[in-house]
C-alpha positions in Angstrom: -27.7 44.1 43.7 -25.0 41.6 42.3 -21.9 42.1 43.9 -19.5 40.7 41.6 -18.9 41.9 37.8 -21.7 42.1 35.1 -20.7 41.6 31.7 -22.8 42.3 28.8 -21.4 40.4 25.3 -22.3 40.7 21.9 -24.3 37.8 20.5 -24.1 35.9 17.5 -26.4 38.3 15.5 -24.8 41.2 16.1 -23.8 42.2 12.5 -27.8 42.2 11.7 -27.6 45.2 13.6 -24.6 47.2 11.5 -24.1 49.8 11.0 -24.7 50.9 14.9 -23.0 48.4 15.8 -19.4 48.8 13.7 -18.9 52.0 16.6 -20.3 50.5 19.4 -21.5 46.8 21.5 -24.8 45.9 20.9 -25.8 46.8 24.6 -24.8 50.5 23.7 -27.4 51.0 21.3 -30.6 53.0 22.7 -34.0 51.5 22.9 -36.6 53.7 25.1 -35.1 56.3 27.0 -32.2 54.5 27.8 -29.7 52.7 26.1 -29.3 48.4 26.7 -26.5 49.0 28.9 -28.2 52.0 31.2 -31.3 49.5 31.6 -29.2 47.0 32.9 -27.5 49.4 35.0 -30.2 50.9 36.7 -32.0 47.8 37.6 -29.0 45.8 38.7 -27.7 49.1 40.4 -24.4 48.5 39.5 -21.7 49.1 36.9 -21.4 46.9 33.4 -18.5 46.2 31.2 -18.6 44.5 28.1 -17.6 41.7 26.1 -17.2 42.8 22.2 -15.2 42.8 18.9 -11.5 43.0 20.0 -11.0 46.5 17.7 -13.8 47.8 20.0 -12.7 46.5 23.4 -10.1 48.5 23.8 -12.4 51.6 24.1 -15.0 49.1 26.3 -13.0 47.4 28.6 -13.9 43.7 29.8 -13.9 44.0 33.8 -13.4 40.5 35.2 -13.5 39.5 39.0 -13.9 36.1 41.0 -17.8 36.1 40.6 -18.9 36.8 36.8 -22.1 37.1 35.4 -22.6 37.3 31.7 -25.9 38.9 29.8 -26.6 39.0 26.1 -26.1 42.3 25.5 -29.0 42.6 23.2 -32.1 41.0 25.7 -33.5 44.2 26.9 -34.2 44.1 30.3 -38.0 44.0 32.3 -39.2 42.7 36.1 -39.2 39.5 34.5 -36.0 39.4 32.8 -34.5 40.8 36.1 -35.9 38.5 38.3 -34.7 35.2 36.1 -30.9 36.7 35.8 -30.7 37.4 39.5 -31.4 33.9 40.2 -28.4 32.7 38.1 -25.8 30.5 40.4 -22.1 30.0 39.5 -22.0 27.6 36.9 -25.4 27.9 35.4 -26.9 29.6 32.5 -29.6 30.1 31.0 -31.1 29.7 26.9 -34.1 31.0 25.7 -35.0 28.8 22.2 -31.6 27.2 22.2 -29.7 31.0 22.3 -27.3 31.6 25.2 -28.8 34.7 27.3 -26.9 34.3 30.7 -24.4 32.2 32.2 -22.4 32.8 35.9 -18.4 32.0 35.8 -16.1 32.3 37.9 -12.5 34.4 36.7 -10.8 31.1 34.8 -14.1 30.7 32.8 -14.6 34.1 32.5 -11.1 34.7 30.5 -11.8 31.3 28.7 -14.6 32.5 27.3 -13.6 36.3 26.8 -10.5 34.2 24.3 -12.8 32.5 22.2 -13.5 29.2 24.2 -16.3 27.4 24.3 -17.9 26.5 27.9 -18.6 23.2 29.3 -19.7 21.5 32.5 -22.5 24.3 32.9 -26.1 23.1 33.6 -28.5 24.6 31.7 -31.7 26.1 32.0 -34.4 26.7 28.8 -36.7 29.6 29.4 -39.4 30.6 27.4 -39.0 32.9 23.9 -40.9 35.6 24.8 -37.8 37.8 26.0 -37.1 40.7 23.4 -33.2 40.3 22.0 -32.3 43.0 20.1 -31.2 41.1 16.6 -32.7 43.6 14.1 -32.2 47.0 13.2 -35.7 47.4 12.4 -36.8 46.6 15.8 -35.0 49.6 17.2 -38.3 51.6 16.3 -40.7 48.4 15.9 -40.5 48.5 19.6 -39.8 51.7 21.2 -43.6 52.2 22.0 -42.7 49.3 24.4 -39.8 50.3 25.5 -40.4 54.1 26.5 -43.4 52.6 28.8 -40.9 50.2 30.8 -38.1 53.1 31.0 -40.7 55.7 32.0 -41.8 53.3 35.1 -38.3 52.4 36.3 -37.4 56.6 35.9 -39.9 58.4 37.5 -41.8 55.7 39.6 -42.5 57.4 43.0 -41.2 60.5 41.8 -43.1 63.7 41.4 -42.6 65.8 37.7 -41.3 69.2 38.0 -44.4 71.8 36.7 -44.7 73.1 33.3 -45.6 76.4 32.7 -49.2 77.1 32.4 -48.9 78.2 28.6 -48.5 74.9 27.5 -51.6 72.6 26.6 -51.0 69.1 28.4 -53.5 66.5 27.7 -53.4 63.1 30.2 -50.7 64.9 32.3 -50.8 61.3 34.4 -48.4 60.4 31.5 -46.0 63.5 31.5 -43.2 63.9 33.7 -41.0 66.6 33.1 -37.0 66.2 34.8 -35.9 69.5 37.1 -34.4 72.2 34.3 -36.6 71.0 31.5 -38.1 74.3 29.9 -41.3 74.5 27.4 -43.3 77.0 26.4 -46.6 77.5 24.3 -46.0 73.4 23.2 -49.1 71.2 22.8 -48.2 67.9 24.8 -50.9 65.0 24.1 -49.8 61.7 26.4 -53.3 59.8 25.8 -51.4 57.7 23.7 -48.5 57.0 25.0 -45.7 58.1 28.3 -44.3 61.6 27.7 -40.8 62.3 29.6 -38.7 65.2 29.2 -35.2 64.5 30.5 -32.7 67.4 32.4 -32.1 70.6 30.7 -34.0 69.9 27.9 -35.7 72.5 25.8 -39.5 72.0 23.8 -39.8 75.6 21.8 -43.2 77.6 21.3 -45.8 76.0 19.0 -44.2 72.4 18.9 -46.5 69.8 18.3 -45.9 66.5 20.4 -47.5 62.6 20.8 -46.7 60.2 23.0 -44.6 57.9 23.3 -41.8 60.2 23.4 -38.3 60.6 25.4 -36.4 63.9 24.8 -33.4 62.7 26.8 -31.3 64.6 28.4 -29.3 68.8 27.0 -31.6 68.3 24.1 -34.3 70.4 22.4 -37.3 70.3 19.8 -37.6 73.3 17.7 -40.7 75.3 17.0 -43.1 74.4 14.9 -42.1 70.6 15.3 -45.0 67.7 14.9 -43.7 64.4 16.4 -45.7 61.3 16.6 -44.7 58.3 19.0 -43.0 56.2 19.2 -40.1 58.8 18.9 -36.8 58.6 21.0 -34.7 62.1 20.9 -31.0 61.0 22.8 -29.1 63.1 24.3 -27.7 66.4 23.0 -29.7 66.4 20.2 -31.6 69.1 18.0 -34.6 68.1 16.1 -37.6 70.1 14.0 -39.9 69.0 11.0 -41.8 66.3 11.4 -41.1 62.5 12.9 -42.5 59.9 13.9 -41.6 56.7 15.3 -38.1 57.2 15.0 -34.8 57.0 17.6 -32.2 59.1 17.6 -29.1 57.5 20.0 -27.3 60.9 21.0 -25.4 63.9 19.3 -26.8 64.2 15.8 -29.7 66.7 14.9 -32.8 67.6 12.0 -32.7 71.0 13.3 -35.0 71.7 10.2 -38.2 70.8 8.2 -38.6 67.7 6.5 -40.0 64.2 7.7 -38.1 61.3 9.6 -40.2 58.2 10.0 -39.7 54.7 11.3 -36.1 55.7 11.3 -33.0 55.3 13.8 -30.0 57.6 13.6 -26.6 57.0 14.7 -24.4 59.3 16.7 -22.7 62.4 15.3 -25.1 63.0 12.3 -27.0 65.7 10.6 -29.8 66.0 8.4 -29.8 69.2 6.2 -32.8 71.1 5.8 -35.3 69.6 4.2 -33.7 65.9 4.3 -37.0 63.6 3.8 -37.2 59.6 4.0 -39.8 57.4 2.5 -40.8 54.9 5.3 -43.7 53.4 2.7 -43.3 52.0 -0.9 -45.5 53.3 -3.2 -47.1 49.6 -3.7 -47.9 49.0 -0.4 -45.5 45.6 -0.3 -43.0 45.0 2.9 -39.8 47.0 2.7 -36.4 45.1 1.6 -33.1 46.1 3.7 -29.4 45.9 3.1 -28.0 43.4 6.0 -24.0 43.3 6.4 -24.3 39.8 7.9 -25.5 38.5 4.7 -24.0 41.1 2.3 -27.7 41.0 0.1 -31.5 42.9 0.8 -33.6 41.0 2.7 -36.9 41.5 3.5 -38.0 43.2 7.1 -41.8 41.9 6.5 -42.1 45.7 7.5 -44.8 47.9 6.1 -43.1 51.2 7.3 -39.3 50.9 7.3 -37.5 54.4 6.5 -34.1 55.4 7.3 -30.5 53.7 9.2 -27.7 55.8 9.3 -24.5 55.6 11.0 -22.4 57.2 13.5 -20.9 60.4 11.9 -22.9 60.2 8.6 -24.6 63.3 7.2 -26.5 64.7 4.4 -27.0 68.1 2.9 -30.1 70.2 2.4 -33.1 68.6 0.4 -31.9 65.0 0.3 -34.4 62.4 -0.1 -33.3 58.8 1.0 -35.9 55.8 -0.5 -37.7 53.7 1.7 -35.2 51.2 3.6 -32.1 53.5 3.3 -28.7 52.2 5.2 -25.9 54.4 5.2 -23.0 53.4 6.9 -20.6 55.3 9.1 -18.9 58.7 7.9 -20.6 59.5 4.5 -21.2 62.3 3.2 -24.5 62.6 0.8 -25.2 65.4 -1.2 -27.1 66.6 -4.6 -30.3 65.9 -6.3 -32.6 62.5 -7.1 -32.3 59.5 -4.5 -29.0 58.2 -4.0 -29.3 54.2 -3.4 -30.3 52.0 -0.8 -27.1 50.7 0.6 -24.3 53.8 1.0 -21.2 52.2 2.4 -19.0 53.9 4.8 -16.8 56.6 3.9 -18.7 57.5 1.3 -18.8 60.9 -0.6 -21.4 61.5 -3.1 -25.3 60.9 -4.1 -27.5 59.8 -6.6 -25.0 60.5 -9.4 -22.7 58.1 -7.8 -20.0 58.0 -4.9 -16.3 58.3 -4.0 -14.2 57.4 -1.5 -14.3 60.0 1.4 -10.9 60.0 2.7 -9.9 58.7 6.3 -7.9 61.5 7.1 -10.5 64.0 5.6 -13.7 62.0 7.7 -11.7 62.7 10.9 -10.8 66.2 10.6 -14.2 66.8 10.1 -15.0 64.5 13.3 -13.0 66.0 15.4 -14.4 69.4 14.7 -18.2 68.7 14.9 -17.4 66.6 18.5 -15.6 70.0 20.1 -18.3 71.9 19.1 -20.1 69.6 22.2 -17.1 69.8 24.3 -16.1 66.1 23.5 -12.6 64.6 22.5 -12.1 62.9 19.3 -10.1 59.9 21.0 -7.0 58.0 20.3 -9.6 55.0 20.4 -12.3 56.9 18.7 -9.9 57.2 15.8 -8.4 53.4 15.9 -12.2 52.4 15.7 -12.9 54.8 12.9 -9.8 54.0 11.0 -10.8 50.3 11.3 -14.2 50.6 9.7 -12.2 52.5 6.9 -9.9 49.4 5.8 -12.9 46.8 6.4 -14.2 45.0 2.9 -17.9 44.8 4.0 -18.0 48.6 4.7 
């Protein structure tokens, strides 16, 4: 365990990854079970802050002591990541393909370069490229499979799954672990294809349908009748039905009814109105074009399957159908008939027939309500964040 403070920062590509990341550090966005930041956390047994946008940092702190060490906040962690970051020494770092991945400081260096400034005098060691560093949206989902595997080991490894009841059909129950609290009944649970972990006081109704890979994390539930393929993520406090498949959702937002999710990740705060569908396949087989902020143009994901990104506190109404590569960024509102386009900005209010500006003071009333219906304040900092977004030009 490192004993001095780990600080996870935002790398250079970190506005490939908008719109998760105008609401939250790249190291805060969920991959697997677990989000960047828990990963860390767990295997480094300690607490992380982070190193960010300055009209985020006020809601994530930077924490810095005498003995700093510094991860990209978008390498998501494995054994062999662990192993080479432990062995970092003050006043080393480490590159994988020329990219900056660790470095160790000691509190002078540290606030140099939390201000801006570049570092100097550290020797540096070149690793190989075969690290994953979250840089793309898109990868999110590309590699969840992945990703569910490493945080099924490092959650339940030595640890014996609660039992199911015996009305459920499980098939390879070697891959099923089940946290104390979990309830399912009459579900049909096939792991041969993947892990299968169902987090605390989390809920699989009768007659749901289920693949692995799949994490149902933590106060959330699937509804009946629900078919979900791997690799699928469900975060915390979440409500989900239809049918999915390799999508993620991070936390808070629900599809509590039919329709179909693929090769999708969802933000925080969001719902999908009944029958809400995505196309994650164009009609002519070709790879799927995407809206990137960083560029402000559609580039190509050389993805087959791509569906839908939408951002925190973004939601649609019943029987909307988002085209294949869909971003929508944070707080719209999307409603009526036909497919609205591929790129909805922020604050958005509107569909196919065109948008308008969904007002700031209007967005956060209506944030504020759907957050205390899960017990959870709409902060001073929540709306400073939120209020930002509003006033940006690449919204």
């Amino acid at each position: 365990m490192f004993s001095g403070s780990v600080i996870l920062f935002d790398h250079a590509e970190r506005n490939n990854l908008l719109p998760f990341t105008f609401t939250r550090p790249v190291c805060d966005i969920r991959i697997g079970i677990l989000t960047i930041r828990e990963k860390w956390e767990k295997r480094l047994q300690t607490k992380t802050s982070s190193l960010t946008r300055d009209y985020l940092q006020k809601k994530f702190p930077i924490e810095i002591t005498n003995d700093n060490l510094f991860i990209c906040g978008g390498l998501i962690p494995s054994e062999v990541e662990l192993k080479i970051i432990s062995s970092i020494k003050k006043g080393e770092s480490i590159s994988s393909d020329g990219k900056l991945i660790a470095f160790r400081v000691d509190a002078t260096d540290a606030k140099k370069y939390s201000s801006g400034e570049n570092l100097s005098g550290l020797s540096t060691k070149e690793i190989s490229s075969t690290h994953r560093i979250l840089t793309q949206k898109f990868q999110v989902f590309k590699w969840n499979d992945w990703a569910i595997e490493e945080d099924f080991q490092l959650l339940t490894s030595g640890r014996k799954s609660a039992t199911p009841s015996s009305t459920n059909t499980i098939i390879s129950s070697d891959n099923f672990f089940m946290e104390e609290g979990a309830k399912m009944e009459c579900a049909i649970i096939n792991a041969s294809q993947g892990k299968i972990y169902l987090g605390k006081n989390t809920e699989v109704m009768e007659g749901a349908t289920i693949r692995g890979a799949f994490a149902l994390c933590d106060n959330s539930e699937v509804k009946m009748q629900a078919k979900i393929y791997g690799a699928t993520t469900i975060g915390p406090h979440c409500k989900v039905g239809g049918e999915i498949t390799n999508s993620v959702f991070f936390g808070c937002s629900n599809k509590a009814h039919d329709g179909y999710l693929g090769n999708s990740v969802i933000g925080e705060w969001c719902n999908l109105g009944a029958d809400t569908n995505t196309s994650n396949l164009k009609n002519d087989y070709s790879d799927v074009k995407q809206w990137n902020y960083a560029s402000q143009s559609f580039e190509n994901t050389n993805q087959q399957f791509c569906g839908l990104m939408i951002g925190d506190h973004s939601k649609c109404g019943i029987n909307t159908m988002f085209n294949t590569g869909t971003v929508v960024g944070i707080s719209a509102n999307i409603f009526g008939d036909g497919f609205p386009r591929q790129i909805i900005p922020s604050f958005s209010w509107g569909g196919a027939s065109g948008f308008s500006d969904y007002q700031i003071n209007k967005a956060l009333k209506v944030a504020k309500l759907v957050m205390q219906r899960r017990n959870i304040e709409l902060t001073p900092n929540d709306i400073e964040i939120l209020s930002h977004i509003y006033n940006l030009k690449e919204r």
